[in-house]
C-alpha positions as a LaTeX table, in Angstrom:
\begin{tabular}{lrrr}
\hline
Residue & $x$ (\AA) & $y$ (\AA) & $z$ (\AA) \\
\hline
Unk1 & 61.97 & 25.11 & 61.91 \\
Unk2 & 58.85 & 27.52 & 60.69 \\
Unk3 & 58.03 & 30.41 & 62.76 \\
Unk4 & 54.77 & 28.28 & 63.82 \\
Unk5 & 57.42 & 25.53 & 64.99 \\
Unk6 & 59.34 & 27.77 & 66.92 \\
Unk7 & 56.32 & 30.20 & 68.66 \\
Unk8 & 54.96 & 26.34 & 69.39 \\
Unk9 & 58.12 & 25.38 & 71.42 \\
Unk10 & 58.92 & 28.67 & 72.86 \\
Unk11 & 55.25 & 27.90 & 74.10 \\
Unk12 & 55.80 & 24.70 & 75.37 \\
Unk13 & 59.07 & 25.89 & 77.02 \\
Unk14 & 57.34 & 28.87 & 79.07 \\
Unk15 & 54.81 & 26.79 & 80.00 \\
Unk16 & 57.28 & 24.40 & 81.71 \\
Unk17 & 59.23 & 27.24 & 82.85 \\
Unk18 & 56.19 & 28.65 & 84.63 \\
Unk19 & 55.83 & 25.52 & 86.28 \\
Unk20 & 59.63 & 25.75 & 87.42 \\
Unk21 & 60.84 & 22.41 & 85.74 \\
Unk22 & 64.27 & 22.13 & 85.79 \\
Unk23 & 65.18 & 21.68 & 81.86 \\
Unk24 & 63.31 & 24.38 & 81.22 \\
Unk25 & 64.13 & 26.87 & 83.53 \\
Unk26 & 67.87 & 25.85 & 82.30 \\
Unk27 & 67.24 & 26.42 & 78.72 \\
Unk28 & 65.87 & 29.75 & 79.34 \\
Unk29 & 68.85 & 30.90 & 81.67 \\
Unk30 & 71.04 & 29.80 & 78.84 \\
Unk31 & 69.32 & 31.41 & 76.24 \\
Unk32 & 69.35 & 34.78 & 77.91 \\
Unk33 & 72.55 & 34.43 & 79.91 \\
Unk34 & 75.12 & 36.17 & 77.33 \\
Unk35 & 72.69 & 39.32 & 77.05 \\
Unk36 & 71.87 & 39.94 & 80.51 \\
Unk37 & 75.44 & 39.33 & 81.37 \\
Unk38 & 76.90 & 42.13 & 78.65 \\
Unk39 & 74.05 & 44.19 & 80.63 \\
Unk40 & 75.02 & 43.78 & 83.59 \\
Unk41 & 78.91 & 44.27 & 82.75 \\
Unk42 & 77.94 & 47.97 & 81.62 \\
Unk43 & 76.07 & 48.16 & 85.43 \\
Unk44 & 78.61 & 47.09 & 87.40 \\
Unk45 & 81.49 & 47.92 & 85.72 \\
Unk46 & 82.60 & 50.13 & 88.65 \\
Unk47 & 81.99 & 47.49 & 91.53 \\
Unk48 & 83.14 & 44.67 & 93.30 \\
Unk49 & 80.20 & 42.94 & 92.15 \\
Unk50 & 80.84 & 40.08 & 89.50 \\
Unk51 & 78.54 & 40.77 & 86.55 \\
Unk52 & 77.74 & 36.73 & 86.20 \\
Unk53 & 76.94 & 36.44 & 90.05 \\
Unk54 & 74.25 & 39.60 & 89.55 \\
Unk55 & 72.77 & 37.96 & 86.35 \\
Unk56 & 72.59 & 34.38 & 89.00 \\
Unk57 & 70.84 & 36.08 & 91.94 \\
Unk58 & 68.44 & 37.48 & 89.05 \\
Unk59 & 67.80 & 33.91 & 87.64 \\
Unk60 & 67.72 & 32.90 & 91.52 \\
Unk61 & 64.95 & 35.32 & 93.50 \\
Unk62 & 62.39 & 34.44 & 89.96 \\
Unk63 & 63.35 & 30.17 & 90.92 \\
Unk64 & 62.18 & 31.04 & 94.46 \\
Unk65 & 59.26 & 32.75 & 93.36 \\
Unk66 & 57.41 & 30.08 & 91.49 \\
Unk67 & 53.90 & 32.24 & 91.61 \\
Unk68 & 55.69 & 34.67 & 88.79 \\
Unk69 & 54.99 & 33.60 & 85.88 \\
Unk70 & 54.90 & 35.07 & 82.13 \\
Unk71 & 53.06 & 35.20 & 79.10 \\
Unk72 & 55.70 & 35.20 & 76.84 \\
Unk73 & 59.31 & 34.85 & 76.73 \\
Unk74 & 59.58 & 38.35 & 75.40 \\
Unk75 & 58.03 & 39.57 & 78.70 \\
Unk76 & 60.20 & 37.06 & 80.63 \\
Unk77 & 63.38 & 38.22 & 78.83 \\
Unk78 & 62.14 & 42.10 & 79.82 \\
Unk79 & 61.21 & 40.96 & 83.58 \\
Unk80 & 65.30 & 39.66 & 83.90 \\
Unk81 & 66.79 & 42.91 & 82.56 \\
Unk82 & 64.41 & 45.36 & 84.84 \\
Unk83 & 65.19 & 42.82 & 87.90 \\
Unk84 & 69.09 & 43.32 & 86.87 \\
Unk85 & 68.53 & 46.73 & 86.23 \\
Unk86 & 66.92 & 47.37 & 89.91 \\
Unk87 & 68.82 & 45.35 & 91.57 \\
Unk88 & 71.85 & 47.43 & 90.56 \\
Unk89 & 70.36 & 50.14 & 91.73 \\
Unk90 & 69.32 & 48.47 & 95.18 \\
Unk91 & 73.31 & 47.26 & 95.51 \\
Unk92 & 74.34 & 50.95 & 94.47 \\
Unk93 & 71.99 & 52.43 & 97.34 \\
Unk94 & 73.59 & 49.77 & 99.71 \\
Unk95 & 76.99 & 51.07 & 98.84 \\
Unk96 & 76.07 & 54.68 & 99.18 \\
Unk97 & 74.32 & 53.98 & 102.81 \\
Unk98 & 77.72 & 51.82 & 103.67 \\
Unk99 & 80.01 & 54.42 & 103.16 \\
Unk100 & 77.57 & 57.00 & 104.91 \\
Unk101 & 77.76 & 54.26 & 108.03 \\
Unk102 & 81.69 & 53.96 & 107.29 \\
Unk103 & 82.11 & 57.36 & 107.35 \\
Unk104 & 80.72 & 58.67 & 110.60 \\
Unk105 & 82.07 & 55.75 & 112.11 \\
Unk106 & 85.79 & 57.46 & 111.52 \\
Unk107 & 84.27 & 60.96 & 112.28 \\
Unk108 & 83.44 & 59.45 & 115.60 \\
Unk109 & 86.11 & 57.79 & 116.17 \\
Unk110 & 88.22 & 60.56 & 115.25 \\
Unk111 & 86.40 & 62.62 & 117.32 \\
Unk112 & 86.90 & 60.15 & 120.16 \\
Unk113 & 90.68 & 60.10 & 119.38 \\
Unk114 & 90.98 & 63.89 & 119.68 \\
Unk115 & 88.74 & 63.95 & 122.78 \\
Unk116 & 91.34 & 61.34 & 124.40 \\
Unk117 & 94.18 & 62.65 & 122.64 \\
Unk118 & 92.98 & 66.23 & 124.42 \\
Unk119 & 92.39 & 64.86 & 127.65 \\
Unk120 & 95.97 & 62.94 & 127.61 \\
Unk121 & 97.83 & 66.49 & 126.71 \\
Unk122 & 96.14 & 68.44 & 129.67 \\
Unk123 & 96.86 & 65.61 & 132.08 \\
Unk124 & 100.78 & 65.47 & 130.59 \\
Unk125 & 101.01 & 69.31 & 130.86 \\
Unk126 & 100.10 & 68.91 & 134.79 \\
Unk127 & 102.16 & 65.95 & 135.12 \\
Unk128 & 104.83 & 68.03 & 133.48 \\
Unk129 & 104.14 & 70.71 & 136.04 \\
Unk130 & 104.90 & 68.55 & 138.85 \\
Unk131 & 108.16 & 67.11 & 137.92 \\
Unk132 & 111.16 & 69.20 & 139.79 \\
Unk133 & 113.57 & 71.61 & 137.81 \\
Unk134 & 115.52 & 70.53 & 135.31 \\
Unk135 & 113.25 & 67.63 & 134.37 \\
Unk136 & 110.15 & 69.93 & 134.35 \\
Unk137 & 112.10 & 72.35 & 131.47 \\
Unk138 & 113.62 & 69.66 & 129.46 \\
Unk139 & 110.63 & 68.22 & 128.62 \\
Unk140 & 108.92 & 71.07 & 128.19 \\
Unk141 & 111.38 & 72.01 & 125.19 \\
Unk142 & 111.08 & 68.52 & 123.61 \\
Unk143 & 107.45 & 69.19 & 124.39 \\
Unk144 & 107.69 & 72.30 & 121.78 \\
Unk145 & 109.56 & 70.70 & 119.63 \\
Unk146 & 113.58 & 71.57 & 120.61 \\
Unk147 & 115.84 & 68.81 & 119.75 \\
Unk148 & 118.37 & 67.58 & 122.46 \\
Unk149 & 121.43 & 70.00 & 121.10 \\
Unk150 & 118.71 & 73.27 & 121.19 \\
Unk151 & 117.94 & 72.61 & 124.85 \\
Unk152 & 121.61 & 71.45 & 125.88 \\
Unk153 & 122.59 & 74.72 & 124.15 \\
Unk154 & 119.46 & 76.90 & 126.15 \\
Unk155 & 120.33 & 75.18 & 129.66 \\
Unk156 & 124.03 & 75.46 & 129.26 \\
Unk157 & 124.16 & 71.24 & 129.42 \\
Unk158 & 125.67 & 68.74 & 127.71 \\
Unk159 & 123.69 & 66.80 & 125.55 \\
Unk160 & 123.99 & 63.60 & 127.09 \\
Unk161 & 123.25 & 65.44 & 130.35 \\
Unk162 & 120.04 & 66.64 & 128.39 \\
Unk163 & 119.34 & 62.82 & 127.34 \\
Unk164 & 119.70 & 61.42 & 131.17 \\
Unk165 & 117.09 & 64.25 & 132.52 \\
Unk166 & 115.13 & 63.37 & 130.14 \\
Unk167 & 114.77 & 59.49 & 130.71 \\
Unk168 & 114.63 & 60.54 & 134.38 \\
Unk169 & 111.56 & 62.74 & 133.77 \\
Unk170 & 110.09 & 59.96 & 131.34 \\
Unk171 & 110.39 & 57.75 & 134.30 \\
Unk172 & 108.61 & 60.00 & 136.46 \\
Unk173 & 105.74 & 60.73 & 134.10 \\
Unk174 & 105.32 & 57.26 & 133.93 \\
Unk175 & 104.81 & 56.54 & 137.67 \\
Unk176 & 102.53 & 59.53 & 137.83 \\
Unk177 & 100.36 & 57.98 & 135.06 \\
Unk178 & 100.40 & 54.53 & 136.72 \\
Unk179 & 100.06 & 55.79 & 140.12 \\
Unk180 & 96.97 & 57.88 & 137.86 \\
Unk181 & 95.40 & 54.70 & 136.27 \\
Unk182 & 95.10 & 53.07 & 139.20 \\
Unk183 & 92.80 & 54.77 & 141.05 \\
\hline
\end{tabular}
């Protein structure tokens, strides 16, 4: 085909393009598919996003915008690589904002964690208070971090005598926390 011959159908093609028929707008996705798609593999390389479903939404937002149209197909073709091109940058901006959001979402929940987390301590260190001698020590020492020989060895206990004033205290925290809860 002469270069007359082919200017003369690329005309005829934008021309039907512009007026969104459905061949057309087909032939021209195909003949710029492979390029915009090796573009956009170089943009979003580092995403989740797949580089053929960015060069689609491209091809998609100009089918749902029928009052675009072009000149030429060199200014079409230029129009698909700046609308790839920004909306990489849009996605990238998203991603940036989400991990803002996600992030002082787990500052405040962490913060909220180590507000409760503070609150249960101080109301465990008074329950702990109120639990009779030798429940109130042993758990005290577990509290700091003794293991059940240490304290048996401190008190002058057996161990196992250590582990049954222990689950007695445990037992008694726990009705204080119920008894607690349920006012």
């Amino acid at each position: 085909m002469t270069k007359n011959g082919e200017k003369d159908s690329d005309a005829i093609l934008l021309k039907h393009f512009n007026r969104r028929d459905t061949r057309a707008f087909t032939c021209v996705y195909m003949r710029f598919f492979t390029e915009l798609h090796t573009y956009a593999l170089r943009l979003y390389r580092h995403t989740q996003t797949l580089p053929e479903d960015a060069v689609q939404d491209v091809f998609c937002y100009l089918w749902s915008n029928r009052d675009k149209t072009f000149e030429d197909l060199a200014k079409l073709k230029a129009f698909l690589y700046v609308m790839l091109r920004n909306r990489y940058i849009h996605h990238v901006e998203h991603l940036k904002v989400a991990d803002r959001h996600k992030e002082a979402m787990e500052r405040e929940a962490r913060f909220d964690n180590d507000v409760a987390d503070s609150e249960l301590s101080v109301r465990l260190q008074e329950y702990v208070e109120r639990l009779p001698d030798p429940g109130n020590r042993v758990i005290k020492f577990y509290l700091d971090g003794y293991e059940a020989k240490d304290i048996a060895d401190k008190m002058n206990m057996s161990v196992q005598t250590i582990y049954n004033i222990k689950s007695q205290a445990i037992n008694a925290l726990r009705k204080l926390f119920n008894v607690d809860r349920s006012r």
